[in-house]
C-alpha positions in Angstrom: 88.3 145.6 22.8 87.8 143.9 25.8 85.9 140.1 25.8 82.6 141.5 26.1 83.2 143.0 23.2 84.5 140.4 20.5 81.8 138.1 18.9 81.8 134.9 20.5 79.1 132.2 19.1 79.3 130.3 22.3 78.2 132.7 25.0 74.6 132.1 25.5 75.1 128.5 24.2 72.5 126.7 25.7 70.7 128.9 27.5 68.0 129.9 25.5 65.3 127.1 26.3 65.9 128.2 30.2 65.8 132.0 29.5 62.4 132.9 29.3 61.3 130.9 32.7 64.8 131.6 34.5 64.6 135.7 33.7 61.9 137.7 34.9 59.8 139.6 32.7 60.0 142.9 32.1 56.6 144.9 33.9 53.9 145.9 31.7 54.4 148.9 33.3 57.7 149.7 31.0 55.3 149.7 27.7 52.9 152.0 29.3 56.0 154.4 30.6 57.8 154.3 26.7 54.3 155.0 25.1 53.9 157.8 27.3 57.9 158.9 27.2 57.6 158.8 23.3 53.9 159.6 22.0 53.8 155.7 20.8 50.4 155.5 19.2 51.1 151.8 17.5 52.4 153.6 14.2 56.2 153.1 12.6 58.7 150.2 13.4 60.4 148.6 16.4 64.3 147.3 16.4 65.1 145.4 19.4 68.9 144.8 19.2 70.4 141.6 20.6 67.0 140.7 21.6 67.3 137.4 22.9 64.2 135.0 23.0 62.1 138.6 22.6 61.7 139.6 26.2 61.6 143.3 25.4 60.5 143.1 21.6 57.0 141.2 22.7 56.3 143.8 25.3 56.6 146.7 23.0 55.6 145.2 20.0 51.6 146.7 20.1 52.9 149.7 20.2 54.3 149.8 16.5 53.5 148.3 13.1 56.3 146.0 12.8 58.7 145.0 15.5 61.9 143.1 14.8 64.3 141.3 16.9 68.0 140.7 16.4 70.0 138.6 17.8 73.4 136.7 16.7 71.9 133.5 18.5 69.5 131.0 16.4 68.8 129.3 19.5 67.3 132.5 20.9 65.4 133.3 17.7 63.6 130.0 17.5 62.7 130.5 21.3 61.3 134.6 20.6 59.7 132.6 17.6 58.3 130.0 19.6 56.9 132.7 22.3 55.9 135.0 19.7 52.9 132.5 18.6 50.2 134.8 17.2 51.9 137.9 17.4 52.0 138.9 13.9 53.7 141.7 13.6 56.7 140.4 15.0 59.9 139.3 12.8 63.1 137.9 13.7 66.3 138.3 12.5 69.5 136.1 12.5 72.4 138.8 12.3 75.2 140.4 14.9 74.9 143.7 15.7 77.7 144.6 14.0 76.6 143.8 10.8 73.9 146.3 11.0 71.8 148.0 8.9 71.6 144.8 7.1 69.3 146.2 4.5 66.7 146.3 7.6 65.1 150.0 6.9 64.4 153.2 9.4 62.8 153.0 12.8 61.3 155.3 15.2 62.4 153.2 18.6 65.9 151.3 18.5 66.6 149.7 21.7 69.3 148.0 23.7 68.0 146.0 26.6 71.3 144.1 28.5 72.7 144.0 25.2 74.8 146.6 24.4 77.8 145.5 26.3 78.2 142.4 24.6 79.0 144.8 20.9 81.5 146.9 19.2 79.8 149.8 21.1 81.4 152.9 18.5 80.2 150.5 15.6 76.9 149.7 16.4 75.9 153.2 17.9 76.8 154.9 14.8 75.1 152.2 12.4 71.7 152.5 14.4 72.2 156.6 14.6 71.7 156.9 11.0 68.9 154.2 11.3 66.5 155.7 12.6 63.7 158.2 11.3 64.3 162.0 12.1 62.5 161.8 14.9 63.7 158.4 15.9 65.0 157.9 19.6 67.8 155.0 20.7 66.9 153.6 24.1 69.2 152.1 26.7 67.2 149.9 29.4 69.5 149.6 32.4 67.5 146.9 34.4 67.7 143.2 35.8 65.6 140.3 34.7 67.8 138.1 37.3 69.0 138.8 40.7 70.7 136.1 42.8 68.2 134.5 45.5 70.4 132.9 47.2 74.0 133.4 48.7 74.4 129.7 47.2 74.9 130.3 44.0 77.6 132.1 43.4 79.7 130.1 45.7 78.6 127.0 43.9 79.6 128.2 40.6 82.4 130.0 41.7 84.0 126.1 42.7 82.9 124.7 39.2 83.8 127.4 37.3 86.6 128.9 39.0 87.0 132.9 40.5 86.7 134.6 37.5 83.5 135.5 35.8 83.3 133.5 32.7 81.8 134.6 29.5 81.6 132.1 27.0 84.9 131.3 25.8 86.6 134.0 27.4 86.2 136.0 30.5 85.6 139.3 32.3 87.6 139.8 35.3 86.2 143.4 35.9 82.8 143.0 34.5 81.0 144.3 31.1 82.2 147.6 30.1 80.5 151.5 31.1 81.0 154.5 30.2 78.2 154.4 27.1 76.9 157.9 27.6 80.1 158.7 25.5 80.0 156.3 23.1 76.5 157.7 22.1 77.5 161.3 22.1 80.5 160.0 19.6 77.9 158.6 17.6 76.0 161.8 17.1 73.2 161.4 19.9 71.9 163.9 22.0 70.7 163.2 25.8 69.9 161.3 27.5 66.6 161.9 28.8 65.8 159.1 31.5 62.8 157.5 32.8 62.1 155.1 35.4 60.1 152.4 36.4 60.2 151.0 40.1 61.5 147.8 41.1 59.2 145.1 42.8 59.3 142.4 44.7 58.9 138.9 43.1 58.5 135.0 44.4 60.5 132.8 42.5 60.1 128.5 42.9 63.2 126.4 43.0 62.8 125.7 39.0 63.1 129.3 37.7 65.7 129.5 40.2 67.5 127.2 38.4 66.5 128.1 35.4 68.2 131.5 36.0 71.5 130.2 36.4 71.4 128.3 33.3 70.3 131.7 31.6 73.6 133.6 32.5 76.3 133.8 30.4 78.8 133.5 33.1 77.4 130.0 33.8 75.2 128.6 31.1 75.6 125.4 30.3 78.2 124.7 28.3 80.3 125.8 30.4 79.9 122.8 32.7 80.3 120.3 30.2 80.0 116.4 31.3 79.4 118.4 34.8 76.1 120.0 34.1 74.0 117.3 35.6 76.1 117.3 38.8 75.9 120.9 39.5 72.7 121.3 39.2 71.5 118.4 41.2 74.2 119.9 44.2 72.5 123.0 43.8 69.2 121.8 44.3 70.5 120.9 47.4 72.1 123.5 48.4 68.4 125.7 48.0 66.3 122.8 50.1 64.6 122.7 51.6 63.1 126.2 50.3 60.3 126.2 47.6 60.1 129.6 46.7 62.3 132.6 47.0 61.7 136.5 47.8 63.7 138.1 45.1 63.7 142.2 45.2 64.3 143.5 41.5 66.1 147.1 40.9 64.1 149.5 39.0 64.1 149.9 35.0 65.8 153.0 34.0 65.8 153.9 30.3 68.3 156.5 29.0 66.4 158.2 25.6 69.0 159.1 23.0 67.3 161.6 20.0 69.4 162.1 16.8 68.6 166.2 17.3 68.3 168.2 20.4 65.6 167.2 22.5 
C-alpha cells in the first residue's frame, strides 16, 4: 500500500477552516446532471465518503431523504456542520472509510469525490458494494475544486517543503494512485457509465488564493510549522500586486458504478 493509502490523522490537519473558501464549489450544474443520470426524485439516502467539510454532500443533499457525510477528520465535520446550518436532512459522521458499514444502513447513491485515493481502495469498494440498495449506483467524481493560479506557488512551496510532494506525514513521490476501474470491477461493480459536466472559468481574490494552499494536503499547514506565518506573508508577495486571478477549472466527470448490469 502506498502512503496515499495508509491512515494518517495528520493529513488535512489544519486545513479545514480554509477549505470551503480556498476550494471551489462544485457547479449546481452537477446536481441537476446526477438527478437526471439517476431518476433522483428526493427519495432514499445519500453516503458521501470522505466528505470533507460537505462540499459534495450539501449539493446533493435535496435530492434524497437523508444524506450523510463521512469523513476521518473532526475538524472537517464540525466545518460540513457549521455550513450545513438549516439543512436538516443532513448527518455527519466521524468514521474512516475503512471501518465501513459502521452500522450506517443501505443507500441508493454512494459517492467518492477526491477521496477515494486517500483509502484501502479493495476494502472500501467491497464494503460500499454490498451497501447499497439493488438498484444502488457508486459514483466516482473525477474533478478539481483547486487549480494553481499562479506559477508562484509551487515554486514557493517546493523551497519550504522540499521537491517531493508531501502528504501529511509521509509522501507521494509519483502522485495518488489510478487504476480504480479495476478495483471496482474486483469489487463486484459493473460499468462505468460516465457523465460530464463542463469546466468554467472562475475569478479568484488573493484570499481564496491563499486559502487554497492551505487547503491541500501537500501543503497545509502543519506542515510548515513555526514557518506558517512566513510563508504565507512571502507568498502574498510573490502574487502582488494582482487582486484577483483567472482560474480555468477541468470539467466534472462522474464514472457510475451499478451492482447489476446496467
Amino acid at each position: 500500500m502506498t502512503d496515499a493509502g495508509k491512515w494518517d490523522p495528520s493529513r488535512y490537519s489544519g486545513s479545514a477552516e480554509y477549505y470551503a473558501r480556498g476550494r471551489v464549489a462544485y457547479p449546481a450544474e452537477l446536481a441537476t446532471a446526477f438527478a437526471a443520470e439517476l431518476g433522483l426524485d428526493g427519495s432514499g439516502r445519500l453516503l458521501d465518503v470522505g466528505c470533507g467539510p460537505g462540499s459534495l454532500t450539501l449539493l446533493l443533499a435535496g435530492l434524497f431523504e437523508e444524506a450523510v457525510g463521512l469523513d476521518a477528520d473532526g475538524d472537517m465535520l464540525a466545518e460540513a456542520g457549521r455550513l450545513a446550518a438549516g439543512a436538516g436532512n443532513c448527518r455527519w459522521v466521524h468514521r474512516r472509510a475503512e471501518e465501513l458499514p459502521a452500522g450506517l444502513g443501505r443507500f441508493r447513491l454512494v459517492t467518492f469525490a477526491q477521496s477515494f485515493h486517500w483509502f484501502d481502495r479493495p476494502r472500501v469498494a467491497a464494503a460500499v458494494r454490498e451497501m447499497l440498495t439493488p438498484d444502488g449506483v457508486c459514483a466516482h467524481v473525477h474533478a478539481s475544486t483547486h487549480e494553481s493560479a499562479h506559477p508562484a506557488i509551487a515554486e514557493l512551496v517546493r523551497e519550504y517543503l522540499g521537491p517531493v510532494r508531501r502528504a501529511g506525514r509521509g509522501s507521494l513521490p509519483a502522485g495518488t494512485a489510478g487504476g480504480e476501474a479495476a478495483i471496482y470491477r474486483a469489487a463486484g461493480f459493473h460499468g462505468p457509465r460516465r457523465f460530464e459536466v463542463p469546466g468554467r472559468v472562475v475569478t479568484r481574490t488573493v484570499d481564496e488564493v491563499v486559502a487554497g494552499v492551505f487547503s491541500l494536503s501537500s501543503s497545509a499547514p502543519h506542515l510548515f510549522g513555526a514557518r506558517q506565518a512566513e510563508f504565507e506573508a512571502e507568498l502574498r508577495r510573490r502574487l502582488a500586486p494582482a487582486e484577483t486571478f483567472t482560474v480555468r477549472l477541468r470539467e466534472v466527470a462522474v464514472d457510475l458504478w451499478f451492482t447489476r448490469g446496467c
